[in-house]
C-alpha positions as CSV (number, residue, x, y, z in Angstrom):
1,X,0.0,0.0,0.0
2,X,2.8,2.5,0.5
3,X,4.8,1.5,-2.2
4,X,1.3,2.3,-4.3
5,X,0.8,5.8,-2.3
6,X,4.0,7.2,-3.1
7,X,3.9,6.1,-6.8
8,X,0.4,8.1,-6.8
9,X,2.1,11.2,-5.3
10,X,5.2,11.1,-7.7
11,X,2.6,10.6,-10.5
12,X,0.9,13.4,-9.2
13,X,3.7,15.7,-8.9
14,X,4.7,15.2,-11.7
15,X,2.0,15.8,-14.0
16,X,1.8,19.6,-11.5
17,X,5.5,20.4,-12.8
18,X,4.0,19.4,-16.3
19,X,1.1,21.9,-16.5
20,X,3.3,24.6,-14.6
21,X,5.7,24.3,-17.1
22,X,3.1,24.5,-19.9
23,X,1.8,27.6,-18.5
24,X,5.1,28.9,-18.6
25,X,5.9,28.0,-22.3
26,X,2.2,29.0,-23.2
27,X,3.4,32.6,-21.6
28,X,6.4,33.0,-23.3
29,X,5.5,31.9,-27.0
30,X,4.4,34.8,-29.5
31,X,0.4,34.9,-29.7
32,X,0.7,37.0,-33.0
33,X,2.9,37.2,-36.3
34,X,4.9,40.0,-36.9
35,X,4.4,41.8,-33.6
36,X,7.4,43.9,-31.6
37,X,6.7,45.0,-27.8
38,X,7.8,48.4,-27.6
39,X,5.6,49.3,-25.0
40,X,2.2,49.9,-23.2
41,X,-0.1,47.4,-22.6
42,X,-3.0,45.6,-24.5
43,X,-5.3,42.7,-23.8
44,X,-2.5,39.9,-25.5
45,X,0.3,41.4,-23.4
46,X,-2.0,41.6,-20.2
47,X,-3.2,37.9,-20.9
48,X,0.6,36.4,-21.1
49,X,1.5,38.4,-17.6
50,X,-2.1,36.6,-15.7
51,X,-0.6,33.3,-17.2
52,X,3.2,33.8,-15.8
53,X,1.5,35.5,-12.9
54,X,-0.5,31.6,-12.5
55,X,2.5,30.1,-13.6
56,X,4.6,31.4,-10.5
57,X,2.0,30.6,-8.0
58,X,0.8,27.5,-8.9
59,X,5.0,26.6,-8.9
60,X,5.0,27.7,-5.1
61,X,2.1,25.7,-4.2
62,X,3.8,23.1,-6.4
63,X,7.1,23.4,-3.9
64,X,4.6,23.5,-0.3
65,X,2.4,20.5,-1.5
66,X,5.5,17.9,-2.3
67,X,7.4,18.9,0.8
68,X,10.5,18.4,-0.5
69,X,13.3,21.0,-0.2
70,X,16.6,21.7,-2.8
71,X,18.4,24.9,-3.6
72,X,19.5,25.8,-6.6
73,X,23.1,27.5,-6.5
74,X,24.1,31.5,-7.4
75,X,26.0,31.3,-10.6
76,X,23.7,31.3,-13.3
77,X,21.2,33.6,-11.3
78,X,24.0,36.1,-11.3
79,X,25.3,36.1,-14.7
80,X,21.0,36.6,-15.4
81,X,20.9,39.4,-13.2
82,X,24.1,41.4,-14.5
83,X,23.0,41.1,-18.4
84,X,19.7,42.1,-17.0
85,X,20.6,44.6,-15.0
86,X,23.2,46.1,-17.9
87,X,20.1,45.9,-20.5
88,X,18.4,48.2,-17.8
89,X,21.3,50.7,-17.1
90,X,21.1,50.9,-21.2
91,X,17.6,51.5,-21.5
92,X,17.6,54.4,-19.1
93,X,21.2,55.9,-21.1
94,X,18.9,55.8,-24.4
95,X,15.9,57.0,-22.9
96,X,13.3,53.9,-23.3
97,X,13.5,52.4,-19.8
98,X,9.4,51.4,-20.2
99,X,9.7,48.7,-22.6
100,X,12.9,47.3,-21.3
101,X,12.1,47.4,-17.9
102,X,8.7,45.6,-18.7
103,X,10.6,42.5,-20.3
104,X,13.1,42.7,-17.6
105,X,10.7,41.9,-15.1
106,X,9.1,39.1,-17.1
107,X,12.4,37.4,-17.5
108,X,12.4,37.8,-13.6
109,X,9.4,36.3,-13.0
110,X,10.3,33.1,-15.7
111,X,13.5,32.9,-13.6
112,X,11.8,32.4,-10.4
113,X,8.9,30.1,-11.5
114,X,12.0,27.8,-13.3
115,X,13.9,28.3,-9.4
116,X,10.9,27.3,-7.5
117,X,10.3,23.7,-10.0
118,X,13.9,22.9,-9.8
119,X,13.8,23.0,-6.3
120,X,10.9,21.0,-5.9
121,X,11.5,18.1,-8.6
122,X,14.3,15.7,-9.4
123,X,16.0,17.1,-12.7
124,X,14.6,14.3,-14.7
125,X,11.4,15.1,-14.0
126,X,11.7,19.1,-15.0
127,X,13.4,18.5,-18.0
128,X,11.2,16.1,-19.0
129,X,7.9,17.8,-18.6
130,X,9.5,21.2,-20.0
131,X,10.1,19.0,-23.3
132,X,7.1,18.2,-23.6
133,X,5.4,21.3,-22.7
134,X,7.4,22.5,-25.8
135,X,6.4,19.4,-27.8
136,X,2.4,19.6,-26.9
137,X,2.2,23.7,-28.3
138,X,4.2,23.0,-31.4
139,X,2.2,20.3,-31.7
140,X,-0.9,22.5,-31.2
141,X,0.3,25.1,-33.0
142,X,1.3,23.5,-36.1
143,X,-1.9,21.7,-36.2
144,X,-4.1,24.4,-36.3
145,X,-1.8,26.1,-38.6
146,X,-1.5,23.7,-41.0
147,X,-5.4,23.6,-41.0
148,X,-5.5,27.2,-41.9
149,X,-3.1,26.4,-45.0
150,X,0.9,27.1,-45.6
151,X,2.5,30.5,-45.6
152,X,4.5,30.3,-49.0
153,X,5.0,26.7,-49.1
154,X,6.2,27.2,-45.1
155,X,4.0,25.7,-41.7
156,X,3.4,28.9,-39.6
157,X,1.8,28.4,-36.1
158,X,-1.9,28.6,-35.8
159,X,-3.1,28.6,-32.4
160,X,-0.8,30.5,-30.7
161,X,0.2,32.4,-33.6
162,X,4.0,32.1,-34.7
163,X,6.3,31.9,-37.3
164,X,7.7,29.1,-39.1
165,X,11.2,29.4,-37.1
166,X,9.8,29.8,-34.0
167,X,7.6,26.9,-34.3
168,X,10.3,24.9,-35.6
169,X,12.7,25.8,-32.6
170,X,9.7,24.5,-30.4
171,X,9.8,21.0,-32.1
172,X,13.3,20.3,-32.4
173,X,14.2,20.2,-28.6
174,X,11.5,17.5,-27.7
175,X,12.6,15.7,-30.7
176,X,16.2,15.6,-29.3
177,X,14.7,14.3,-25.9
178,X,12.7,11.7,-28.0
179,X,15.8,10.4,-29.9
180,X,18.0,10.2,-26.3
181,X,15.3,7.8,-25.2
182,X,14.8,6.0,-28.3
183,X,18.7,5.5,-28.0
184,X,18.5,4.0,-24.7
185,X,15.1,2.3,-24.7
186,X,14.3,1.4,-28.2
187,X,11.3,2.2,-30.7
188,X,7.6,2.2,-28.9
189,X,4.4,3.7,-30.2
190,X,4.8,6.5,-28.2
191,X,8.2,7.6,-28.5
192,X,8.0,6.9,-32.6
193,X,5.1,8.7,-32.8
194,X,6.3,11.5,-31.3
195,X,9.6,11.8,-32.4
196,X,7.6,11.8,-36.1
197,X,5.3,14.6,-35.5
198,X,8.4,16.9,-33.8
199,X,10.1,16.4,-37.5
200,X,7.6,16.5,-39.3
201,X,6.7,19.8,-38.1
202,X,10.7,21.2,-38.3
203,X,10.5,20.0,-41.9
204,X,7.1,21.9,-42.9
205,X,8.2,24.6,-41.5
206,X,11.1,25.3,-43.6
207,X,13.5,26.3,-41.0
208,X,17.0,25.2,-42.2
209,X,19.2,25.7,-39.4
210,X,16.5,23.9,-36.9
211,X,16.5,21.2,-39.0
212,X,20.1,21.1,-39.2
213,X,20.6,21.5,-35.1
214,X,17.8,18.8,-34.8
215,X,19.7,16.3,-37.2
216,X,22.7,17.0,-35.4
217,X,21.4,16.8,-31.9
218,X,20.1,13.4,-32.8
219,X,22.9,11.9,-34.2
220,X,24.6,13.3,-31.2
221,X,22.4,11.5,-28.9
222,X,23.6,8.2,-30.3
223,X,27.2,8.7,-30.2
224,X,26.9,10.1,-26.5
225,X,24.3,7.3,-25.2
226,X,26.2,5.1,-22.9
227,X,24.0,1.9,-24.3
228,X,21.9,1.5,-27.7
229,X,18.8,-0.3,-27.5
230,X,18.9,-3.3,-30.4
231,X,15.9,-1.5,-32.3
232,X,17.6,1.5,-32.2
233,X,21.1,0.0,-33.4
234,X,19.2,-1.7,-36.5
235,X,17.2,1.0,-37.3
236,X,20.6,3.3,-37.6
237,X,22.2,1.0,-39.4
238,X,19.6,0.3,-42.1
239,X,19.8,4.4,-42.6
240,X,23.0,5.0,-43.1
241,X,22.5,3.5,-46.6
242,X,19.3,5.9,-47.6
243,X,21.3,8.7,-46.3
244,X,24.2,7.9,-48.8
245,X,22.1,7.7,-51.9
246,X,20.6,11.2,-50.7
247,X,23.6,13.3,-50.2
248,X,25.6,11.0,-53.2
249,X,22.9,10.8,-55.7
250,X,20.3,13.6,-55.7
251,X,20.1,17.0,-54.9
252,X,17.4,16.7,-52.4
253,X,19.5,18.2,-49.5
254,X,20.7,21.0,-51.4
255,X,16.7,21.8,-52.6
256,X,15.9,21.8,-49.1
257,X,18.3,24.6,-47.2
258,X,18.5,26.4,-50.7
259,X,14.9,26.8,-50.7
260,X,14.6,28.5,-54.2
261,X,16.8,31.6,-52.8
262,X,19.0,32.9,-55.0
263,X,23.3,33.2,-53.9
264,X,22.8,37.0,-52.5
265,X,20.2,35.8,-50.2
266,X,21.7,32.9,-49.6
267,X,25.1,34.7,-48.4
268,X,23.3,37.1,-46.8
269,X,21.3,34.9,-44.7
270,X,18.4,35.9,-45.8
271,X,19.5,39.5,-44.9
272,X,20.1,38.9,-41.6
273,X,23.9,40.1,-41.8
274,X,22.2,43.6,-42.4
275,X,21.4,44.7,-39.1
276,X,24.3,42.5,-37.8
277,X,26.8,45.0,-39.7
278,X,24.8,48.0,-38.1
279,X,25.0,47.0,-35.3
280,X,28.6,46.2,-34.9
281,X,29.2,49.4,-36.1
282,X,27.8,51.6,-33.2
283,X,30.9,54.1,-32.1
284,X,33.1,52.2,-29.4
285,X,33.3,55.8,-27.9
286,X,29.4,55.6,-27.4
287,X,27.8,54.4,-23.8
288,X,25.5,51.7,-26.5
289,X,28.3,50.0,-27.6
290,X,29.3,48.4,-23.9
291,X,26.1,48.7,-22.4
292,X,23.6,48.4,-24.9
293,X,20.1,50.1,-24.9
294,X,17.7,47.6,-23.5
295,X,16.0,44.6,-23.8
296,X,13.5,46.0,-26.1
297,X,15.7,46.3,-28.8
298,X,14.4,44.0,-31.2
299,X,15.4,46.3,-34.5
300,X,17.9,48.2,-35.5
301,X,18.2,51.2,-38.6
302,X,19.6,50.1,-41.9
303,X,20.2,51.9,-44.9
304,X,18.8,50.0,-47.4
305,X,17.0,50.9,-50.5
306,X,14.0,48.6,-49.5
307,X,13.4,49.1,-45.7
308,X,14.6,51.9,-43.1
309,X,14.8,49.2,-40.0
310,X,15.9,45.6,-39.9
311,X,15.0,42.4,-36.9
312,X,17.7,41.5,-35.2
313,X,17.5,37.5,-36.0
314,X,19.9,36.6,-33.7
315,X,21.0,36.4,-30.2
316,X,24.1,37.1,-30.2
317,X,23.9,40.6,-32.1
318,X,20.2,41.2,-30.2
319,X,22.6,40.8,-27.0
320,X,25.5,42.9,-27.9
321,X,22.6,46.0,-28.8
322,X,20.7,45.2,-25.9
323,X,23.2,44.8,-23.2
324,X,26.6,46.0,-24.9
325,X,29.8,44.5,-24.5
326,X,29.8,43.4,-21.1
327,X,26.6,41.6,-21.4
328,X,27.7,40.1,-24.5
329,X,30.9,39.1,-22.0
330,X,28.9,37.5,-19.1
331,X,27.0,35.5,-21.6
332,X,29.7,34.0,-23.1
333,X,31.1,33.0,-19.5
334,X,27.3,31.3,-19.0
335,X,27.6,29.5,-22.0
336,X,31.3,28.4,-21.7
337,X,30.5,27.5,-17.8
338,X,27.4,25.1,-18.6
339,X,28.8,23.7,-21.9
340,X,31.9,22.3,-19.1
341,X,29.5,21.4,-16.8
342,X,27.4,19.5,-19.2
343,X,30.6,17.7,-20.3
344,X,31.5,16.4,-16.8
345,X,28.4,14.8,-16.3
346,X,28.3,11.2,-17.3
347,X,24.7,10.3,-16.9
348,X,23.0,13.8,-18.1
349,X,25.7,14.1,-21.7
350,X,23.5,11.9,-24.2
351,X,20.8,14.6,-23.6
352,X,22.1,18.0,-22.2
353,X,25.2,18.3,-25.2
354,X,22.8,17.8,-27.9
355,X,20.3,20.6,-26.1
356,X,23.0,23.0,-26.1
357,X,24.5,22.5,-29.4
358,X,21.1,23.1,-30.5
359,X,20.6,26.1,-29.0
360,X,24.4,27.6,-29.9
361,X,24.5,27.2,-33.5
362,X,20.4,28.4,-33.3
363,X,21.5,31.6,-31.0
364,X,23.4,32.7,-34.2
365,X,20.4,32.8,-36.7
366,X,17.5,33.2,-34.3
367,X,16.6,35.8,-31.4
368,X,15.6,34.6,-27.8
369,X,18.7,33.2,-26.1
370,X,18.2,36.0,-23.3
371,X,14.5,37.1,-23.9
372,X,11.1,36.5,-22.9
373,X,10.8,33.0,-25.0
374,X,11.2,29.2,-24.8
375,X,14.4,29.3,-26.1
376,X,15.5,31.3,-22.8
377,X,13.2,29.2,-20.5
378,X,15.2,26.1,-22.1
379,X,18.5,27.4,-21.4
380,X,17.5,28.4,-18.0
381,X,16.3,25.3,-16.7
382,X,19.6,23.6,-18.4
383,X,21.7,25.7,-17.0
384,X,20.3,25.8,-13.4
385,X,19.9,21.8,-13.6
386,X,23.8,21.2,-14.2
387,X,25.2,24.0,-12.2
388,X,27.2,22.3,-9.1
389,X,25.8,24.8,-6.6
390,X,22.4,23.2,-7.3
391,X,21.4,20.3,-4.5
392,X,17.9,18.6,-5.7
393,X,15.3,17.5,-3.9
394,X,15.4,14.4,-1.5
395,X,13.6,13.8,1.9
396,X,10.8,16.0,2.3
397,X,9.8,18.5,4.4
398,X,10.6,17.6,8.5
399,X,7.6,18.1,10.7
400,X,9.6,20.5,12.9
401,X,10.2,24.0,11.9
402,X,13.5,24.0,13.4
403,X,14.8,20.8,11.8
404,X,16.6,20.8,8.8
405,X,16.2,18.3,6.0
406,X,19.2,17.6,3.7
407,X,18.8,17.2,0.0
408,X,20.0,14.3,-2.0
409,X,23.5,15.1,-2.9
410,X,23.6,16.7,-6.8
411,X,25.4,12.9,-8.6
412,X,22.4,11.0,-6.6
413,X,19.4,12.8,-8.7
414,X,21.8,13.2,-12.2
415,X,20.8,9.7,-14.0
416,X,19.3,11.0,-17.1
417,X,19.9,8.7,-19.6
């Protein structure tokens, strides 16, 4: 009977760190196309705070019902707040501190809803249920857009409303998770099916460096898993032979990240290196160039004969005009810091490098690495999972006020795959 109990409770907890998480990925991703926050608030931007605001609390009341205690350690909180609070001293030096200040405080509030689940779940379970939070809305989203018809030959999200790369960079991460366990437990309705419908919808929608990352990640999984299931092992094998005919004998690859773009679009990422040579050409003598001007910098001014302003499609140049030099600097020592971490940790490598390799080469083409977006809630929850500082949640809660419980050490909870 007890051994039934607690397998009810974990069950139970676990499906809460599911839908908290879900409200959290449902508060982050776009609910319109071709919208920019600069400001002010309407009903859209009012909705998304009630749903963080729920978010948050319903993650505390996650932490008092499980009575279980962890702590979560002070590195990658502190690298957070100094790009954030950079960002900020650069929106008040360019005189836009409303905008900034309003995503600031949303990144704030993600932060401590992803603080409160890690302390109150094993790391297995977080990262689990954040995958497929991620999964279920691009699953959502790319069904109700595909009802709705494609966007130039292109899967945009219907319901919530997104476009084609952001919907993609939803679908590739859970189909990274799906391929770690295929690799260690073999093909199963479930996992298949999954794992099918996260590629299908990277492929539909077009996105060629997600589908690259997602290829890669997977293929990473498999060299990083420390056991392949035999399904798994003859299923690689009888692919290696399709792939060689593909790349060797047609120009199917080549169709697909060309995608009928001519050689100047092509070697101008689709004009992305536009607003990446305006902005690394704001005057080092200038307070923007080390500090930035705020989180709300989403655009920057081109000269260009066919538009005055250009998006900044990518994190690391959306960084380096939003929080300068130093932020860009502090980022780089999160990155390096969790990429090593990631790398000393046997059991968690088959799943976390692939995650991160993802979101590197994806940080260089698309926005959100430190934003109000999944890409950033991924990261976060990464990062905070492998730091060492982080203990996990073991015994729970003592009776007494005044007696401490001590958590599991961090190895004891780190058996991911």
């Amino acid at each position: 009977m007890a051994g039934t109990r607690q397998g009810r409770t974990e069950r139970r907890d676990q499906l809460l760190v599911f839908l908290i998480l879900l409200l959290v990925v449902i508060s982050v991703v776009p609910w319109r196309r071709g919208t920019i926050y600069s400001g002010g608030a309407d009903p859209v931007v009012v909705a998304k705070a009630i749903v963080g605001i729920i978010a948050f609390c319903c993650a505390f009341a996650l932490h008092w019902v499980t009575k279980r205690t962890g702590s979560v350690g002070v590195r990658t909180l502190s690298l957070l707040a100094g790009i954030v609070l950079i960002s900020a001293m650069g929106a008040l030096a360019a005189g836009d501190a409303t905008a900034a200040l309003v995503l600031s405080v949303r990144i704030v509030l993600i932060a401590a809803t992803v603080v409160i689940v890690v302390k109150s779940a094993p790391p297995l379970v977080v990262l689990n249920a954040l995958l497929a939070a991620l999964g279920v809305i691009a699953l959502v989203s790319g069904a109700t857009g595909a009802l709705q018809g494609l966007t130039g030959g292109r899967l945009s999200g219907g319901i919530p409303e997104m476009a084609p790369n952001v919907l993609a960079g939803l679908a590739a991460p859970p189909a990274i998770g799906l391929a770690a366990d295929i690799a260690r437990r073999g093909f199963h309705l479930l996992n298949t099916a999954a794992i099918i419908a996260m590629l299908a919808i990277v492929f539909a929608t077009q996105s060629r460096t997600t589908l690259l990352v997602a290829v890669i990640g997977i293929v990473l999984t498999l060299f990083l898993s420390r056991r392949i299931a035999r399904s798994t092992a003859i299923v690689t094998i009888a692919t290696v032979p399709v792939l060689y005919v593909l790349l060797t004998f047609t120009d199917t690859v080549v169709q697909i990240f060309a995608r009928g773009q001519g050689l100047d679009q092509l070697t101008t990422l689709s004009s992305r290196t536009v607003a990446w040579d305006a902005v690394l050409a704001t005057p080092v003598d200038s307070w923007a160039k080390w500090i930035g001007i705020g989180l709300a910098a989403k655009t920057v001014p081109v000269q260009q004969p066919w538009r005055i302003e250009q998006v900044l499609d990518s994190s690391w140049v959306s960084v380096i005009a939003q929080a300068g030099v130093i932020g860009t600097v502090l980022l780089v020592i999160w990155i390096v810091v969790t990429s090593v971490e990631s790398l000393r940790r046997p059991g968690m490598r088959a799943v976390m490098i692939p995650l991160l390799v993802m979101l590197l080469i994806r940080s260089f083409t698309e926005s959100g690495l430190i934003d109000s977006s999944a890409t950033f809630l991924l990261f976060l929850t990464i990062s905070l999972i492998l730091e060492p500082g982080t203990m996990f949640p073991g015994r729970p809660k003592p009776e007494h006020p005044y007696q401490l419980a001590a958590p599991l050490p961090i190895e004891a909870q780190r058996t991911l795959v």
